[in-house]
N, CA, C and O of each residue as an XYZ file, in Angstrom:
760
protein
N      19.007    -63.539     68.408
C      19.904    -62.886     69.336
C      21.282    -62.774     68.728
O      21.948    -61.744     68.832
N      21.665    -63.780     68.135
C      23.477    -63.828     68.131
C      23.284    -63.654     66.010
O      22.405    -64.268     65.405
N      23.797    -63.186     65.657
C      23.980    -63.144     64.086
C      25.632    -63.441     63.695
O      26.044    -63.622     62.549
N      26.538    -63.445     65.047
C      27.916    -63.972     64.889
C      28.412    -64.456     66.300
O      27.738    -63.902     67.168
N      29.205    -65.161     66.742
C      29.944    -64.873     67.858
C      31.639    -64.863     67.590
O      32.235    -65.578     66.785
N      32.205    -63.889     68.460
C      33.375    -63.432     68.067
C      33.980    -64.190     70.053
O      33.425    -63.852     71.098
N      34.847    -64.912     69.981
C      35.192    -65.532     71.277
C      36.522    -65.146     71.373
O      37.261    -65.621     70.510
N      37.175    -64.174     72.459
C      38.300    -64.505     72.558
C      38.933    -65.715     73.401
O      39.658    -66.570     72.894
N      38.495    -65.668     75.013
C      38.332    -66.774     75.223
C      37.020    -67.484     75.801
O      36.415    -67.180     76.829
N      36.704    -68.589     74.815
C      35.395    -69.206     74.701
C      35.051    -69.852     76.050
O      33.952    -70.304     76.368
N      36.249    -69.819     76.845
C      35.427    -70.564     78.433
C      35.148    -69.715     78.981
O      34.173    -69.895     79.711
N      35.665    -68.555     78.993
C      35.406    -67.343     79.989
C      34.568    -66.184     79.563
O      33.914    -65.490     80.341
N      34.658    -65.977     77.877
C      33.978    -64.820     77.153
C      32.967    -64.745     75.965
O      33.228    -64.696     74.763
N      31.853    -64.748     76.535
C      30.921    -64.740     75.127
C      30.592    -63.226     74.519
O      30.217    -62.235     75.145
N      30.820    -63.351     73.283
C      30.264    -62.229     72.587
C      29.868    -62.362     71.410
O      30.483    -62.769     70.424
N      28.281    -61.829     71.577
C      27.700    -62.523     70.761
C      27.073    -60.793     69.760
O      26.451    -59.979     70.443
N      27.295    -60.502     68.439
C      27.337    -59.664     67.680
C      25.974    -59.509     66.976
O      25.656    -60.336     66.122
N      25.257    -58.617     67.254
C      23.801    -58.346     66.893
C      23.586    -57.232     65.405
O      23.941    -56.054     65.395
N      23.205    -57.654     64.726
C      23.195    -56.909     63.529
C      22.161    -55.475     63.360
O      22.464    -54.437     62.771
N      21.251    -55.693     63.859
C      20.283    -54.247     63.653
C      19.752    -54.392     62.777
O      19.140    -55.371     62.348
N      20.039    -52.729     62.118
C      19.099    -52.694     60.441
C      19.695    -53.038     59.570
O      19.354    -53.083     58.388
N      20.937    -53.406     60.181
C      21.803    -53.350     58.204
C      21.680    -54.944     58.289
O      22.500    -55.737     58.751
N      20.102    -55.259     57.565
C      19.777    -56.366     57.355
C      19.354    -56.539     55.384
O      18.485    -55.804     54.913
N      19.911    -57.308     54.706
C      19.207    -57.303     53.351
C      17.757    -56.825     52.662
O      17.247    -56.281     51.682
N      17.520    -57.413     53.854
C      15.757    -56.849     53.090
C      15.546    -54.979     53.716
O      14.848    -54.056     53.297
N      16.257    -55.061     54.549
C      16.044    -52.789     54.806
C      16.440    -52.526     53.783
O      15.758    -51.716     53.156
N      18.014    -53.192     52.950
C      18.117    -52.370     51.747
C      17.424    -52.809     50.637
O      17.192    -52.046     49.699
N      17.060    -53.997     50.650
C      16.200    -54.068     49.580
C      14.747    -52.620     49.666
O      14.458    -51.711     48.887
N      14.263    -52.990     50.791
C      13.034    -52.103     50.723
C      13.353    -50.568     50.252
O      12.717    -49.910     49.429
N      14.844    -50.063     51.212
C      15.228    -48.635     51.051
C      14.907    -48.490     49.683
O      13.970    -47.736     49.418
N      15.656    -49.217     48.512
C      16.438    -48.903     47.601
C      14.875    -49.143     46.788
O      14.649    -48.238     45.984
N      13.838    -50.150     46.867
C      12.460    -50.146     46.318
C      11.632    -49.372     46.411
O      10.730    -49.112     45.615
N      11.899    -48.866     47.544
C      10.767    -47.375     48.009
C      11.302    -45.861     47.526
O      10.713    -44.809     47.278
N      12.575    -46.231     47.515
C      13.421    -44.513     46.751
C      12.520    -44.653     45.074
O      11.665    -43.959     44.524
N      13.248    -45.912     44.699
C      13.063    -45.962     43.356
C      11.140    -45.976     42.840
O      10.989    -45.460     41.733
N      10.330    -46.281     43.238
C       8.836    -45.831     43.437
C       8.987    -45.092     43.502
O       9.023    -44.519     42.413
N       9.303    -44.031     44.979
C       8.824    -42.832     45.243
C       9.570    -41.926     44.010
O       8.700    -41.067     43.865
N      10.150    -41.736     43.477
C      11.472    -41.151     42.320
C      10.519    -41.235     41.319
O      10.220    -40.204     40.716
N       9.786    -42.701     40.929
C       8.925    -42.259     39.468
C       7.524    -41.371     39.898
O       7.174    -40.422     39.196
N       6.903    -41.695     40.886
C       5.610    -41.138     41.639
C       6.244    -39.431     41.280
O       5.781    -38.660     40.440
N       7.153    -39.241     41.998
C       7.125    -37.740     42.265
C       7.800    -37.080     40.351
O       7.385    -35.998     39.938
N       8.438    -37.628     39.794
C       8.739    -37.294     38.418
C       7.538    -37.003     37.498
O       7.290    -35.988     36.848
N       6.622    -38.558     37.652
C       5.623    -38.543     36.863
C       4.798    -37.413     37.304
O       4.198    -36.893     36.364
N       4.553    -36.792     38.623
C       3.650    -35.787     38.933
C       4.377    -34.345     38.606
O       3.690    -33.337     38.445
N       5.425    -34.325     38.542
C       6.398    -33.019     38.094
C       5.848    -32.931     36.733
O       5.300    -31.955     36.221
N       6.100    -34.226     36.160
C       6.170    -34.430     34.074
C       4.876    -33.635     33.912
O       4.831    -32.755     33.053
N       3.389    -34.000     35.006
C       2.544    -33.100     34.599
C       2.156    -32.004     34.949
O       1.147    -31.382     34.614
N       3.073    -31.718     35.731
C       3.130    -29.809     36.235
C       3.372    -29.040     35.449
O       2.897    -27.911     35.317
N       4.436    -29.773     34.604
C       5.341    -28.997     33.704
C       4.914    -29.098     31.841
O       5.044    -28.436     30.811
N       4.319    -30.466     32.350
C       3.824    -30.245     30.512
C       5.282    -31.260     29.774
O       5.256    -31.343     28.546
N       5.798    -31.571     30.091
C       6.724    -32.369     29.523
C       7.484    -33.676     30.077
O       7.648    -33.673     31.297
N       7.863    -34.538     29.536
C       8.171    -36.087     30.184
C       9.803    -35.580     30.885
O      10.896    -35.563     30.319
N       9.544    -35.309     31.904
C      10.822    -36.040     32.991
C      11.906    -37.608     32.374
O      13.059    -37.920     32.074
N      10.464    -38.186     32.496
C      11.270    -39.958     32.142
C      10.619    -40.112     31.068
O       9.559    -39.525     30.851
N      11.289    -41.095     30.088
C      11.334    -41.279     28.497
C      10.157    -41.735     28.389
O       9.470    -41.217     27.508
N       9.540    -42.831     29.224
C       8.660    -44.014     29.415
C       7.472    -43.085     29.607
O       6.513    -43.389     28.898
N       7.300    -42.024     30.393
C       5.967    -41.799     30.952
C       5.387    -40.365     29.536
O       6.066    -39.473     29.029
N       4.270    -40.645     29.368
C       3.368    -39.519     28.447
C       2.824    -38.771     29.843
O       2.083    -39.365     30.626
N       3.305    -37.323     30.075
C       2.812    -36.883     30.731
C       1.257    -36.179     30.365
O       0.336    -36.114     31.180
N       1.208    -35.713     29.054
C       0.399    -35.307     28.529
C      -1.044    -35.965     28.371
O      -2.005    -35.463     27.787
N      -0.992    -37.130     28.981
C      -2.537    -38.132     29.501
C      -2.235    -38.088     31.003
O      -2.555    -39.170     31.495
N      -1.773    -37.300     31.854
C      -1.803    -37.067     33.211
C      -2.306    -35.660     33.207
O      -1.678    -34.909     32.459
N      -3.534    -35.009     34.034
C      -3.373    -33.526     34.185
C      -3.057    -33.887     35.637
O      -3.307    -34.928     36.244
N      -2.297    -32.501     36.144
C      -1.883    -31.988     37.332
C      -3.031    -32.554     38.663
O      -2.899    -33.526     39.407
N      -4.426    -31.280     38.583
C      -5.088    -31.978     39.590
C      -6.189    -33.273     39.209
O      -6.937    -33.059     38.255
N      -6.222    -33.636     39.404
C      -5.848    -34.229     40.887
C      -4.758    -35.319     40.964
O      -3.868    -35.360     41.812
N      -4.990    -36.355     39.772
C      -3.767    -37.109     39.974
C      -2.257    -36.666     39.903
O      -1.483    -37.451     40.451
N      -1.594    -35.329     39.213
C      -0.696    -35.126     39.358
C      -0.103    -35.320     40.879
O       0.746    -35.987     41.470
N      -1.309    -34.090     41.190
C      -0.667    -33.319     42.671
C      -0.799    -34.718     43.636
O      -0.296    -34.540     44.745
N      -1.517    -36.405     43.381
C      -1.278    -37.129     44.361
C      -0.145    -37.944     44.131
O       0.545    -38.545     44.955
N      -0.055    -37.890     43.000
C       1.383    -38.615     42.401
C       2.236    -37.762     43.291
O       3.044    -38.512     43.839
N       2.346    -36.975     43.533
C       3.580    -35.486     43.960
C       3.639    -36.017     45.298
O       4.686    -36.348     45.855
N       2.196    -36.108     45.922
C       2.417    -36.065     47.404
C       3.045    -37.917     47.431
O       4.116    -38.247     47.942
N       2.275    -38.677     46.899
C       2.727    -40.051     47.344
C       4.345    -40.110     47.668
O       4.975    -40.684     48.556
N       4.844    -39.062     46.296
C       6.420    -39.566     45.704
C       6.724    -38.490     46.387
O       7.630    -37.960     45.742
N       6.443    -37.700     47.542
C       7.547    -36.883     48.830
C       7.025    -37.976     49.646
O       8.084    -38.559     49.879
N       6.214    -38.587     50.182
C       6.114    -39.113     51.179
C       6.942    -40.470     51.113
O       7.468    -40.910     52.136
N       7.030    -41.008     50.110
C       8.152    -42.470     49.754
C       9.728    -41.981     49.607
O      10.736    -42.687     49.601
N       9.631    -40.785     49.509
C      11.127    -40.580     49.649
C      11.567    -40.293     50.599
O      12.699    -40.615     50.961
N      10.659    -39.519     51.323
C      10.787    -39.255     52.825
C      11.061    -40.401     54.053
O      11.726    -40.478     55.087
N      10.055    -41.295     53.218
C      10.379    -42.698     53.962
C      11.830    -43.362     53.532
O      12.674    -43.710     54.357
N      11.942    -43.451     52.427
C      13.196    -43.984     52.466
C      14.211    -43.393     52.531
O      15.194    -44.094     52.294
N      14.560    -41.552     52.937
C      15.712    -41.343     53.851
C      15.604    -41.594     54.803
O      16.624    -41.604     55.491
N      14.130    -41.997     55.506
C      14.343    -42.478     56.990
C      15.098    -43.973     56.814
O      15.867    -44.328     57.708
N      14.886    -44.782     55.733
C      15.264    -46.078     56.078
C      16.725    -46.412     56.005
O      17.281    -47.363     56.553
N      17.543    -45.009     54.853
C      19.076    -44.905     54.566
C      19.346    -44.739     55.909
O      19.910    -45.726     56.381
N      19.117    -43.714     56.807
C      19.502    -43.363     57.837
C      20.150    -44.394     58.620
O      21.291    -44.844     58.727
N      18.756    -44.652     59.242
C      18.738    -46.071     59.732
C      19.693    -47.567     59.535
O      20.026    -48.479     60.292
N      19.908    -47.240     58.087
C      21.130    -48.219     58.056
C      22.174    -47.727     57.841
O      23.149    -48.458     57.668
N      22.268    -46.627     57.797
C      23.309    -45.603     58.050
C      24.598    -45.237     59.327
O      25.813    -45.083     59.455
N      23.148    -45.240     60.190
C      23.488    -44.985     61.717
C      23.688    -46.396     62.442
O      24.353    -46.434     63.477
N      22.993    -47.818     61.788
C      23.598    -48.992     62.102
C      22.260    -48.970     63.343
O      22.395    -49.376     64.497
N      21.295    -48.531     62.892
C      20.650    -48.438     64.582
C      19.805    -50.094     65.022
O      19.162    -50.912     64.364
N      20.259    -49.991     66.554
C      19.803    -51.475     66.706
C      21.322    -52.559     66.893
O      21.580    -53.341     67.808
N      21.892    -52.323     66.016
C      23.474    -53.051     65.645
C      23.805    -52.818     67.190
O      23.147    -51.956     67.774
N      24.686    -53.459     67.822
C      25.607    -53.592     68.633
C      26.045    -55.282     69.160
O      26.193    -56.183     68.335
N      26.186    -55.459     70.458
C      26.660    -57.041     70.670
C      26.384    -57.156     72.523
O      26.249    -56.259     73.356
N      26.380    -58.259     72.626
C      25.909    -58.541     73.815
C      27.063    -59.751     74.208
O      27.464    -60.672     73.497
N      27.504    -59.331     75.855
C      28.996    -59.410     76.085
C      28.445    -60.238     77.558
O      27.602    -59.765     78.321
N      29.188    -61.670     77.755
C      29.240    -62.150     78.775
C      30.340    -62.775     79.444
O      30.729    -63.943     79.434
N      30.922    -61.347     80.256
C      32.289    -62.183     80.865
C      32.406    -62.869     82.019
O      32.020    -62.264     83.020
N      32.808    -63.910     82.161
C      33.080    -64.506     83.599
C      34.273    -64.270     84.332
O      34.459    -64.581     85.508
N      35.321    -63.526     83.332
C      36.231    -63.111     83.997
C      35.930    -61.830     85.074
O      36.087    -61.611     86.275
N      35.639    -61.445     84.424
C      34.991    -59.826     85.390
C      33.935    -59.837     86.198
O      33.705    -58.983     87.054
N      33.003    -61.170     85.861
C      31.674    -61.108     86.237
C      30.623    -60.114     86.003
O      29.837    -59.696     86.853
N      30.687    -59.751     84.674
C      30.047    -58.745     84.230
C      29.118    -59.479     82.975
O      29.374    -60.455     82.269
N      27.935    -58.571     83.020
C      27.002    -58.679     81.262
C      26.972    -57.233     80.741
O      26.512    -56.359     81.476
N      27.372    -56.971     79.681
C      27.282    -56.166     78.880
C      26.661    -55.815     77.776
O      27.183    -56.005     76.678
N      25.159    -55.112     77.954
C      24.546    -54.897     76.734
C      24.835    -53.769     75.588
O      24.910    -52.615     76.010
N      25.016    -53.988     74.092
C      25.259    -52.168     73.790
C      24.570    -52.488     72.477
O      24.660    -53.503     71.785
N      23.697    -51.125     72.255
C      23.514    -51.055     71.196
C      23.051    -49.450     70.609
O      22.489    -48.558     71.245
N      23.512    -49.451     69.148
C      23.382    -48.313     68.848
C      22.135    -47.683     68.689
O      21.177    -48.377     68.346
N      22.000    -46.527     68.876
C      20.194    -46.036     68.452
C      20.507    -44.616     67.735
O      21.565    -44.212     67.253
N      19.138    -43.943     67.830
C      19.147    -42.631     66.848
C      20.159    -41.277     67.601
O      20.286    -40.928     68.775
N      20.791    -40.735     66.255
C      21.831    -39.374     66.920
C      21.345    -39.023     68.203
O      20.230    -39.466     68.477
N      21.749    -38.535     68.803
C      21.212    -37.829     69.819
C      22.174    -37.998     71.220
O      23.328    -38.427     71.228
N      21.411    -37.558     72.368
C      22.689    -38.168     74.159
C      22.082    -39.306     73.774
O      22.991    -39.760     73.079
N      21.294    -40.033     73.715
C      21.201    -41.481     73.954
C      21.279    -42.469     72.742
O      20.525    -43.390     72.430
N      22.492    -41.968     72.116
C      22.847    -42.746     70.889
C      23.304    -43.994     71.137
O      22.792    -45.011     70.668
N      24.528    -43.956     72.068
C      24.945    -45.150     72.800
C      24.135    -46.227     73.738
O      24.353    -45.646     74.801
N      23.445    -47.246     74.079
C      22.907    -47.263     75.005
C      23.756    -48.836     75.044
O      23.973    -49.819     74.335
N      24.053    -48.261     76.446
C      25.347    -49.772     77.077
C      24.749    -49.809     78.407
O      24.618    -48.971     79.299
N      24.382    -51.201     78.251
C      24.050    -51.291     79.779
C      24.910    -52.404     80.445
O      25.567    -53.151     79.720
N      24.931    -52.536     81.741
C      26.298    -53.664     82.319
C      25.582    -53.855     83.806
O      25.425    -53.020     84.697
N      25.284    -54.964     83.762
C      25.160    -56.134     85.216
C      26.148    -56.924     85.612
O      26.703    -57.537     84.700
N      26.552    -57.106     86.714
C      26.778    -58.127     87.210
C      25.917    -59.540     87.259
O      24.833    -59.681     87.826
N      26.897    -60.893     86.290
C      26.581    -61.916     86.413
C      25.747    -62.264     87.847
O      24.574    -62.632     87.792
N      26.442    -62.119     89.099
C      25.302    -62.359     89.940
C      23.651    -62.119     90.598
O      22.950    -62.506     91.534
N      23.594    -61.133     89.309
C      22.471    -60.305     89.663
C      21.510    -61.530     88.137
O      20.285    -61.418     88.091
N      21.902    -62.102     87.542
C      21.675    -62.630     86.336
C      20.624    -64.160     87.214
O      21.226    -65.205     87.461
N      19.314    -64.038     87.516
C      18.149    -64.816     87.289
C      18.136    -65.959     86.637
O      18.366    -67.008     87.238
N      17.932    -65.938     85.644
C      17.293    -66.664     84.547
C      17.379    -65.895     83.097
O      17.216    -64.684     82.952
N      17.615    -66.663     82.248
C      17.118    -66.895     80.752
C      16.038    -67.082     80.466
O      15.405    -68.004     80.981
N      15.454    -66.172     79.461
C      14.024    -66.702     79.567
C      13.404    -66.379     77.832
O      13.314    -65.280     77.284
N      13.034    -67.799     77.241
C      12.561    -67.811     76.186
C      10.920    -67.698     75.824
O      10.008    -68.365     76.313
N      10.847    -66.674     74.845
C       8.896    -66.244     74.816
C       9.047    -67.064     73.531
O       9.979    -67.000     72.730
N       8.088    -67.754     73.487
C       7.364    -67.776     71.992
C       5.989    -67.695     71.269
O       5.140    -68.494     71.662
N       5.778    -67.161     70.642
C       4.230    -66.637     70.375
C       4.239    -66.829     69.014
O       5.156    -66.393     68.318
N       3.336    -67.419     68.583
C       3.189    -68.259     67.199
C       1.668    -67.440     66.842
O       0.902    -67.032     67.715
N       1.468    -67.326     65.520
C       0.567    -66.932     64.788
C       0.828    -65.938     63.783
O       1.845    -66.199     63.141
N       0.093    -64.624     63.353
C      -0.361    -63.503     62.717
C       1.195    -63.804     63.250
O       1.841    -64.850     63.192
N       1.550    -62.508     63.787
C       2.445    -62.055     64.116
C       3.239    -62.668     65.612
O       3.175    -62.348     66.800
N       4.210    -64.002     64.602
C       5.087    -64.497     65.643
C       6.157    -63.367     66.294
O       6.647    -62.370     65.763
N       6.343    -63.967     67.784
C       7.440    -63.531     68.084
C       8.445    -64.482     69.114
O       7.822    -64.993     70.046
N       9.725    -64.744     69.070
C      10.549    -65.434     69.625
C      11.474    -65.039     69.939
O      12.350    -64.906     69.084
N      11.715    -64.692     71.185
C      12.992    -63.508     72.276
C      13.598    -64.452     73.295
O      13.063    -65.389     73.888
N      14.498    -64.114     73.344
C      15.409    -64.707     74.566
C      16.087    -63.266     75.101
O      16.951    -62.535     74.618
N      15.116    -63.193     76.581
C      15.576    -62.433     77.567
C      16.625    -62.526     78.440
O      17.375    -63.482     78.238
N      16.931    -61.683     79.504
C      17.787    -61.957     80.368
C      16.875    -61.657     81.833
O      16.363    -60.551     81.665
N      16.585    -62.049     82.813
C      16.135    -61.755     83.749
C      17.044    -61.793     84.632
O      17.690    -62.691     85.174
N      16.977    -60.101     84.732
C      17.998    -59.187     86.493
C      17.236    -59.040     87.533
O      16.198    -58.378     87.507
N      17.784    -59.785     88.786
C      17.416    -59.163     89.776
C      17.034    -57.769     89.924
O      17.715    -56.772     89.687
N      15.722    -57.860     90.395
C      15.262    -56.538     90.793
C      14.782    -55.193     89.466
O      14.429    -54.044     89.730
N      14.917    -55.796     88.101
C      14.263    -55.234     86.770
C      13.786    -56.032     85.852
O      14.190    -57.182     85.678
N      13.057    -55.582     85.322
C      12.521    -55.674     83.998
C      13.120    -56.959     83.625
O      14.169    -57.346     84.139
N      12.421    -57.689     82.661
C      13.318    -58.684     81.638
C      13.949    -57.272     80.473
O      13.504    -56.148     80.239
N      15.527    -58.268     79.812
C      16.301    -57.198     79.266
C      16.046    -58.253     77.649
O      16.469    -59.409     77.629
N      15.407    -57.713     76.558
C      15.760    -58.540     75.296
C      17.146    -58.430     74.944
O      17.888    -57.468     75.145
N      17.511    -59.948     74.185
C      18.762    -60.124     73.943
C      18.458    -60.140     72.269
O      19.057    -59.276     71.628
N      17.825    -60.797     71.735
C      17.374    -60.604     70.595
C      16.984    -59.452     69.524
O      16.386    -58.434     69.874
N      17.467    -59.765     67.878
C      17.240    -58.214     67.171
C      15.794    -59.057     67.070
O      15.292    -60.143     67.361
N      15.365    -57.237     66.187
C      14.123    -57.322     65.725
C      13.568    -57.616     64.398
O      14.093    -57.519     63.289
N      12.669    -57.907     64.666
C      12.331    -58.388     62.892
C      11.833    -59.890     62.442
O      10.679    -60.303     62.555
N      12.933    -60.606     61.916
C      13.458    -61.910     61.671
C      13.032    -62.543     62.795
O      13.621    -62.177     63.812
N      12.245    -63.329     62.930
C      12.583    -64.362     63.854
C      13.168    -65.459     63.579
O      13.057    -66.003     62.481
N      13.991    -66.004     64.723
C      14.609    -67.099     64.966
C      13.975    -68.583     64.313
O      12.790    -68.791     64.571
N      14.534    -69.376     63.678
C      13.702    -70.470     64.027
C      13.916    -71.763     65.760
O      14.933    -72.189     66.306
N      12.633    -71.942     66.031
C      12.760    -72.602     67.636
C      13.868    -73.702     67.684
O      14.201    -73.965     68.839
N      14.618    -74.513     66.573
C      15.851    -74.659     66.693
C      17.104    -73.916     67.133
O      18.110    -74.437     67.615
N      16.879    -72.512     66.878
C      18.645    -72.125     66.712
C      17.822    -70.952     68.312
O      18.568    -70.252     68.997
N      16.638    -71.002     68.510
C      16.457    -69.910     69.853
C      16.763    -71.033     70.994
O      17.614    -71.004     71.883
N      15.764    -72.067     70.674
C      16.482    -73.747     71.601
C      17.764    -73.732     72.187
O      18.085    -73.981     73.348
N      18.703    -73.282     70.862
C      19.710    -73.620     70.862
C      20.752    -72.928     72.054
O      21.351    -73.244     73.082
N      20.519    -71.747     71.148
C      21.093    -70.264     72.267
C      21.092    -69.847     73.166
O      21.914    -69.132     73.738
N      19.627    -70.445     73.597
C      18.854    -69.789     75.009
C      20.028    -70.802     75.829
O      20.866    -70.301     76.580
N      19.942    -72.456     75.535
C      19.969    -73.218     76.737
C      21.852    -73.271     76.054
O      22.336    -74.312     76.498
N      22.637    -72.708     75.415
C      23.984    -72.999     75.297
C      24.321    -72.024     76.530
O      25.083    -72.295     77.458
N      23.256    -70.270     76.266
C      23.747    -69.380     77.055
C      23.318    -69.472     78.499
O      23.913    -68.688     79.238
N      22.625    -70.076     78.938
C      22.071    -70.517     80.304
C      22.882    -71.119     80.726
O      23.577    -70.460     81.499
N      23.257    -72.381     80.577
C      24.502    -73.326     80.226
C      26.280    -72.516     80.867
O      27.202    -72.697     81.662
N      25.811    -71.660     79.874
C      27.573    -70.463     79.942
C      27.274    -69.911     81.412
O      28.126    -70.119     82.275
N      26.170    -69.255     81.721
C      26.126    -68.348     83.121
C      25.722    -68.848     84.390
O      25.598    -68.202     85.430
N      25.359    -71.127     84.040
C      24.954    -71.031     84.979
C      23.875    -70.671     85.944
O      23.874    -70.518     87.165
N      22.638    -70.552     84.698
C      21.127    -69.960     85.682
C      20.565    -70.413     84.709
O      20.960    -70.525     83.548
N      19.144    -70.820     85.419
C      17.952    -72.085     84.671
C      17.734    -70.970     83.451
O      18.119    -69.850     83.113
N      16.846    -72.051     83.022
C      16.110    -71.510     81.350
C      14.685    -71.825     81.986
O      14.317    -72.859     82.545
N      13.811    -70.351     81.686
C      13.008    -70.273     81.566
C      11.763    -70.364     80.200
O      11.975    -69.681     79.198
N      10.560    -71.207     80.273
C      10.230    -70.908     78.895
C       8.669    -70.067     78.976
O       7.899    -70.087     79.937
N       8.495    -69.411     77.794
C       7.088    -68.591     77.898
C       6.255    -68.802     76.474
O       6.727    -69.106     75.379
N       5.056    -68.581     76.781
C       4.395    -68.703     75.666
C       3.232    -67.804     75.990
O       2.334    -67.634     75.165
C-alpha cells in the first residue's frame, strides 16, 4: 500500500504515496523486451535484404521464409509490447497516493490511469462512512496480500499497488497502524 509517507501533520494527516509502474523491474523488463525485440526484428530484416543489419548476425544462414518472416513478426510484436510498457511508465499509470484526513474528515483515493476522461480517478469518502480495514491474504502459486478499505454501503476499495507483494510484516504493520489512525477494527481474510 504505502511505498512512502509524506505527513504534514502526522496526528491529523496521513498520506501515504503509491508508486504504480514506475517500479525497477517495468524498466528492467521495458528496456529487455525493446532490446530482444530490436535483434528479432533486425535479424529478420538482415534476411529480407541479403545483408547483416548487426555485425554479429550472418544473415546469409537465415532465409526469409519461414524463419525470417517469424523473426519479423516476433520482433513487431516485442516492440509493440514494450511501447506499451514505456507508456505505462510514462503515464505513471497506477502511481498516485492515498490521503487520510481527520481534519476534514475525509479519505481520499487518487490514482493515475490510461489518457483518456478517466485518466484521473480520485475518489473521496467521508471518514464516517469508513467500516473497517480489511487485510486478504492468499498464499501459494500466485500470492496475494491487500489491505482494503471497507465503505459503508460499497464495494471493498484496494489500498494497495499491484504486483510486489508486501511481506505479512510490513501489511501487519500498515493495516493495524492505519486502523489505529481512523479508529475502525481490522479485519482479516484469507
Amino acid at each position: 500500500m504505502i511505498d512512502s509517507i509524506e505527513s504534514n501533520n502526522s496526528q491529523f494527516i496521513r498520506r501515504y504515496i503509491v508508486m504504480g509502474s514506475r517500479r525497477f523491474s517495468n524498466y528492467w523488463w521495458a528496456s529487455v523486451i525493446f532490446l530482444g525485440a530490436s535483434g528479432f526484428l533486425l535479424t529478420g530484416l538482415s534476411s529480407y535484404f541479403g545483408f547483416n543489419l548487426l555485425p554479429f548476425i550472418k544473415a546469409e544462414n537465415i532465409t526469409f521464409f519461414p524463419q525470417g518472416l517469424v523473426m519479423c513478426f516476433y520482433g513487431t510484436l516485442g516492440f509493440l509490447f514494450s511501447c506499451y510498457l514505456w507508456l505505462t511508465l510514462f503515464w505513471s499509470v497506477g502511481g498516485g497516493f492515498n490521503e487520510f484526513n481527520k481534519k476534514e474528515g475525509s479519505v481520499r483515493i487518487f490514482r493515475w490511469g490510461f489518457p483518456g476522461k478517466n485518466r484521473r480517478i480520485d475518489l473521496s469518502y467521508s471518514i464516517k462512512d469508513i467500516e473497517a480495514i480489511k487485510v486478504e491474504i492468499k498464499d501459494g502459486i500466485n500470492p496475494r496480500r491487500t489491505i482494503s478499505i471497507r465503505v459503508r454501503g460499497k464495494r471493498d476499495i484496494p489500498l494497495t499497488r499491484i504486483g510486489q507483494p508486501l511481506t505479512l510484516e510490513e501489511i501487519e504493520t500498515q493495516a493495524a497502524e492505519l486502523a489505529k489512525f481512523l479508529q475502525v477494527s481490522l479485519e482479516m481474510a484469507s
